[in-house]
N, C-alpha and C positions, 0 to 999 in steps of 0.2 A: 610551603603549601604548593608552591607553582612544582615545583622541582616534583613531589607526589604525584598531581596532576598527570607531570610529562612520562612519569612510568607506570602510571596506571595505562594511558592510552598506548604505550611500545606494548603493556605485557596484554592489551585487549587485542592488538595489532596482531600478536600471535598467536594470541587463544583462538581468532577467526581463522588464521592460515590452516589451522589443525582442526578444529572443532566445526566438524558437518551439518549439527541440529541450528546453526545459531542462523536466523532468515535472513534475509539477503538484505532486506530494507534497514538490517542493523551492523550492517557490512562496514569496517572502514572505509573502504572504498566509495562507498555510496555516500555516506555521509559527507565525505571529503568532497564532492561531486555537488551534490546537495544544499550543503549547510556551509563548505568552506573548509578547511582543513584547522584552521583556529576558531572556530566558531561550535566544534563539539567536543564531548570530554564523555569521560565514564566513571561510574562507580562501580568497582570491582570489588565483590569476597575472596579472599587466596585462604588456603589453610594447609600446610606442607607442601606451600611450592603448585597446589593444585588449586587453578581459579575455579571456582563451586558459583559463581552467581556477578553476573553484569547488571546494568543499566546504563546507555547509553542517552545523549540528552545532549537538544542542541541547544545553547546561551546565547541569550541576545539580549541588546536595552531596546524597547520598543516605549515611544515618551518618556523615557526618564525609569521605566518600570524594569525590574531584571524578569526574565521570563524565563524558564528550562520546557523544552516545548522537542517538535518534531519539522524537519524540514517539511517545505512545501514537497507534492509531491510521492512522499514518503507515506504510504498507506498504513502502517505500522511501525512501532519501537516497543518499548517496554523493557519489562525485565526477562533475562535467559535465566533459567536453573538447570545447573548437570544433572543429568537424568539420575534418578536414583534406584535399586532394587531393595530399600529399606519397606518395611510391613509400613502398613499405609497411616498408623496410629505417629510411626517416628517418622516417616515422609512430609507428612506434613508439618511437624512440628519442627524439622529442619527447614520446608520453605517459610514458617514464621521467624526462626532464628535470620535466616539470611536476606531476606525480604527486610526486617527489621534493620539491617547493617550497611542496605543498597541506600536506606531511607537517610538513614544518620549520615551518610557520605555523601548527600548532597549539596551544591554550595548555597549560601541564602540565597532566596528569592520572592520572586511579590506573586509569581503565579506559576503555575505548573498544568500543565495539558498534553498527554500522547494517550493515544490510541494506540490499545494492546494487540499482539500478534492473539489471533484464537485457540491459540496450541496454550497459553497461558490461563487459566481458570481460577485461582487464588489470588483475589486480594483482599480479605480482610484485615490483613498486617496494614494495609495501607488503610483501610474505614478506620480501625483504632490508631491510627497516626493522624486522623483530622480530614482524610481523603473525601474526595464525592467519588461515583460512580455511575455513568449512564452506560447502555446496553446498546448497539447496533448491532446489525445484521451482515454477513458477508456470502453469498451463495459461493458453494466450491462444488466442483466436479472431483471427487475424491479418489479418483482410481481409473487411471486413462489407458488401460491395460487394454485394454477392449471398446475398438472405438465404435463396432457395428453397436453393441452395448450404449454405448454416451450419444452416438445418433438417435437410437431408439428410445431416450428419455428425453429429447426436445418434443415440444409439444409439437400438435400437428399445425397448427399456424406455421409456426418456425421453420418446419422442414419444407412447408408449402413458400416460403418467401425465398428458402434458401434454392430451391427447384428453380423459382421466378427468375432469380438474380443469373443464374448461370444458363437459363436456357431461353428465356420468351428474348430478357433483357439484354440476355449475349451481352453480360459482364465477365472479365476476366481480373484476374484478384492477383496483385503483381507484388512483388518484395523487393524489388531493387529499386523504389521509388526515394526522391529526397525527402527528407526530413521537414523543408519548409510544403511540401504538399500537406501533410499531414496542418502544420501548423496552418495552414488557408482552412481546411476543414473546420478547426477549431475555431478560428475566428469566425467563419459562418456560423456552425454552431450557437456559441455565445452570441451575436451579432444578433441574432433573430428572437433570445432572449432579451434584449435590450441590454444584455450586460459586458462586460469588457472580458479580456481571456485571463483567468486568476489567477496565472503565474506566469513570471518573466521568460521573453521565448528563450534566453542566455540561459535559466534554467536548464530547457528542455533540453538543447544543445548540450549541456555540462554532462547531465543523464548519458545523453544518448553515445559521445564522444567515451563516455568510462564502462556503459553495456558492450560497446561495440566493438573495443578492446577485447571483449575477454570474454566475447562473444556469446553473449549471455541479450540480447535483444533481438527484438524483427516488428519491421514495419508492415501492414498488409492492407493493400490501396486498390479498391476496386473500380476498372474503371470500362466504359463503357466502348463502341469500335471508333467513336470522333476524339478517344483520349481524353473524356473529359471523368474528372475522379468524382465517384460517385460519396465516398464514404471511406473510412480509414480506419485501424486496430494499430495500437499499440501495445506489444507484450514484453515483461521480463521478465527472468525465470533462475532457478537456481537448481539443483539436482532434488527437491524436494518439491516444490511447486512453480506452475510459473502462472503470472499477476497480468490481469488486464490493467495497465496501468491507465490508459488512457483512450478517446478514438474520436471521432468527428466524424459531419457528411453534410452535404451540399442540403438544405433546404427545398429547394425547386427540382430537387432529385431525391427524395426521402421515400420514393414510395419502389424504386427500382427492388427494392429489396436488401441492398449493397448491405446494407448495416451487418445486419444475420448472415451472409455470405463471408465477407471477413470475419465475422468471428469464428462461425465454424474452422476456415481455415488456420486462425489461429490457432483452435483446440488442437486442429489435426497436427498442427506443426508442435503444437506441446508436448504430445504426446511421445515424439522421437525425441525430446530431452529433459521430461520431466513426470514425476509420477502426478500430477495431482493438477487442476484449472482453478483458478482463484478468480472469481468476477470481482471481487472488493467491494461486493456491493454500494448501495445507496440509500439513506433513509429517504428520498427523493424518489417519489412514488410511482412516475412514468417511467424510470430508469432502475428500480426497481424491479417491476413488469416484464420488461426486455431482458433484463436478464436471467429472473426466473424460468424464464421460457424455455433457456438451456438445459435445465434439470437437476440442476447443483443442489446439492443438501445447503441449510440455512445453516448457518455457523454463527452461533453469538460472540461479540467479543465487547470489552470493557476498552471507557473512555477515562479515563481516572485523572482527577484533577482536585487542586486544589490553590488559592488565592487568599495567602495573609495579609494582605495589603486589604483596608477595608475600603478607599478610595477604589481601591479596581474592583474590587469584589459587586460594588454597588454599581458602578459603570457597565460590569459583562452581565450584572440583573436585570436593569434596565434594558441594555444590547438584545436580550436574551425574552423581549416581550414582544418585538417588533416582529413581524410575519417576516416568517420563512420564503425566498424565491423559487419556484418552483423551477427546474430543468424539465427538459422534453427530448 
């Protein structure tokens, strides 16, 4: 079984180097970055020699429990299907066959939780496998061809804060800033929520050291003429989209405008290396808000999950009654 394991992930290893559709957040490389290099695996369909359908899936014991879940971080996993030109009556019933074969090649576990890319629209193979499924929202800028175009869908607030930020506030929006700037932003952020920063800063680091490589990142730090950072963007992108993955901004400087100023720049910089803007939205309803303001189409996508273990099942019920924290 191990021995299986280790040529699934060599022959997913290749399917990525070659295959352009497969998103980046399901990238070996990231996952390795991510999750650890021994701490992900895949389930692959081959059928003559041609891989037809992945899923990737990070393992971990969390109390004692086996989990198949998604790194932190990671805005998306799920399953990949090779595109097909079959009529749409046998399209689908090819993704029930192989959806069905991604499912049965899982290894056991007590819970299962990822969040689908929104290019992925089919999972009832997984509702009749025992699955749940909840619905979020992700705002994208779909087509960054035309940037006077994606200026003129922010709203007029937005274009008004981004004016503020660059002219009253004489902010300049820098890229060659360190990486722990960024992470002070964050901590203030969270800080003023009374809550701690939800992932390890060796994380972010891991990230940023394997974007940076292969120059697939950029930091965007606005900051004011005493050099003090108002607000921060973090993006990473692949030749199909590129993801706000993260950002921050100083508290006692929230109203410079900074925030809307880096993101626009971000956009602008997407747009020389990527067709498409991804906010990743937020069920998190101030942050939500903000980013709507950009103009992105609402993109639904599936959170698919399921918990045989009826110990945890009962525990993420309970979990799951207690008020939501609000972000700002």
């Amino acid at each position: 079984m191990h021995d299986d394991l280790t040529i699934r992930k060599a022959t997913y290893r290749q399917l990525c180097a070659q295959e352009p559709s497969i998103p980046l957040f399901a990238q070996p490389w990231w996952l390795d970055a991510t999750a650890g290099p021994a701490n992900w695996n895949v389930a692959l369909v081959e059928k003559g020699g041609l891989v037809l359908a992945t899923l990737p899936y990070m393992h971990h014991r969390r109390a004692g429990f086996r989990v198949l879940t998604q790194p932190r971080l990671t805005l998306a996993l799920g399953p990949w299907l090779r595109p097909s030109s079959a009529k749409l009556p046998r399209r689908i019933a090819q993704q029930k066959e192989l959806l069905e074969a991604l499912i049965a090649q899982l290894p056991p576990y007590d819970h299962f939780q990822q969040k689908w890319h929104y290019d992925q629209t089919n999972w009832l193979p997984f509702r009749w496998s025992g699955f749940q499924q909840t619905t979020g929202y992700s705002y994208v800028i779909t087509d960054l061809s035309d940037l006077h175009a994606v200026w003129e869908g922010f709203q007029e607030n937005t274009r008004k804060e981004i004016r503020k930020a660059s002219g009253r506030a004489a902010l300049c929006v820098r890229d060659d800033r360190p990486l722990d700037t960024l992470l002070r932003l964050q901590h203030l952020t969270f800080g003023r929520q009374g809550r701690p920063l939800p992932y390890p800063e060796s994380l972010l680091h891991s990230i940023d050291a394997a974007s940076a490589a292969r120059g697939q990142r950029r930091l965007f730090i606005a900051e004011d003429v005493q050099g003090r950072a108002h607000a921060g963007v973090y993006i990473v992108w692949d030749h199909n989209s590129a993801y706000y993955l993260l950002g921050g901004g100083d508290p006692e400087l929230r109203t410079s405008g900074a925030a809307s100023l880096c993101m626009w720049e971000a956009i602008r910089h997407a747009a020389t290396v990527s067709k498409r803007f991804d906010f990743c939205g937020s069920m998190v309803e101030p942050i939500e808000r903000f980013v709507r303001a950009f103009g992105g189409h609402p993109c639904p996508y599936f959170s698919v999950s399921k918990t045989p273990s009826k110990v945890l099942a009962g525990y993420l019920f309970l979990r799951s009654l207690r008020p939501h924290p609000q972000a700002a």
